[in-house]
C-alpha positions in Angstrom: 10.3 -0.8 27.6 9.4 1.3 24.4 11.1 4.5 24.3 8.2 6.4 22.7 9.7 9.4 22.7 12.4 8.1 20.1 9.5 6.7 18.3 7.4 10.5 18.1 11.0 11.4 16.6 11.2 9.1 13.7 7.3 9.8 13.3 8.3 14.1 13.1 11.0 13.0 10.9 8.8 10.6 8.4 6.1 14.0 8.5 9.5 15.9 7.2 10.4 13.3 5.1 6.8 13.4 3.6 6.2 17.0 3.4 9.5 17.6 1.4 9.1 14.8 -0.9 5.2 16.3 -1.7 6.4 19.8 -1.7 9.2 18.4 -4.2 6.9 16.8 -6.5 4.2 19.4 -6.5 6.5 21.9 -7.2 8.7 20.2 -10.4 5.9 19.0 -12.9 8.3 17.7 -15.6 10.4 15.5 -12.9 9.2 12.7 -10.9 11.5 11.8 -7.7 12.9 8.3 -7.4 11.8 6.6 -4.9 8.2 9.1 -3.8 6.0 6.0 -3.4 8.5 4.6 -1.1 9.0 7.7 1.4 5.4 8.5 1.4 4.2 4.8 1.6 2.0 5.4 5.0 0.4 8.1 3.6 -0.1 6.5 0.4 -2.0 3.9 2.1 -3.6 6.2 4.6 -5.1 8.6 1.4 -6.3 5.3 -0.5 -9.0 4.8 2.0 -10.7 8.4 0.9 -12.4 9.3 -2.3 -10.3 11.8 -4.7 -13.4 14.3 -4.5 -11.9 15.1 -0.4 -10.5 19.2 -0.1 -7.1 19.4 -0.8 -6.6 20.3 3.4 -7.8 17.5 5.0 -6.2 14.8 2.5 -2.5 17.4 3.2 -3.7 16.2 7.1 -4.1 12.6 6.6 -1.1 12.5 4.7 0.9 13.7 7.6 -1.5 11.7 10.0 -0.4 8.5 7.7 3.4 9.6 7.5 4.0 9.9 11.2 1.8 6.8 12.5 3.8 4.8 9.7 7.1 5.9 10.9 6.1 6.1 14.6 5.7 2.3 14.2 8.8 1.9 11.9 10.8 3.6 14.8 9.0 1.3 17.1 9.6 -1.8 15.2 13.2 -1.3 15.1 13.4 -0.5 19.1 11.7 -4.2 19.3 14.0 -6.1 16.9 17.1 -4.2 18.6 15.9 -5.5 22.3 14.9 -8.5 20.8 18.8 -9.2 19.4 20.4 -8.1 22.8 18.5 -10.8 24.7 19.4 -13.3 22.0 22.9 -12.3 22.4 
């Protein structure tokens, strides 16, 4: 069984994740963070489905709608592979 309450935890934690790495990057202009499109690939992917012309408040909720389904499944996909190598074993 899927703990899915580990899974809402990595999701919180990837909206964290997501929200610092934007707040970063909006805030410091002249530097670019290593590794942005990375962290904030689910929401990335979420946003590129909408037109640029969207308010700035409903794209900041589908970014963090995209950030925690991405890492909800994340944390999910490493519960599988983890039960999946114990039986193995």
């Amino acid at each position: 069984m899927i703990n899915f309450k580990l899974s809402s935890i990595w999701g919180f934690v990837g909206i964290t994740i997501g929200l610092c790495a934007f707040l970063f990057n909006y805030y410091m202009v002249p530097v670019s963070l290593p590794g942005y499109s990375v962290l904030v690939s689910p929401a990335i992917l979420t946003l590129s489905f909408f037109s640029e012309e969207t308010y700035f408040a409903p794209k900041m909720v589908l970014f963090m709608l995209g950030q925690f389904v991405g890492y909800f499944f994340i944390g999910t996909l490493v519960q599988l592979i983890r039960k999946l190598s114990v039986r193995i074993k």
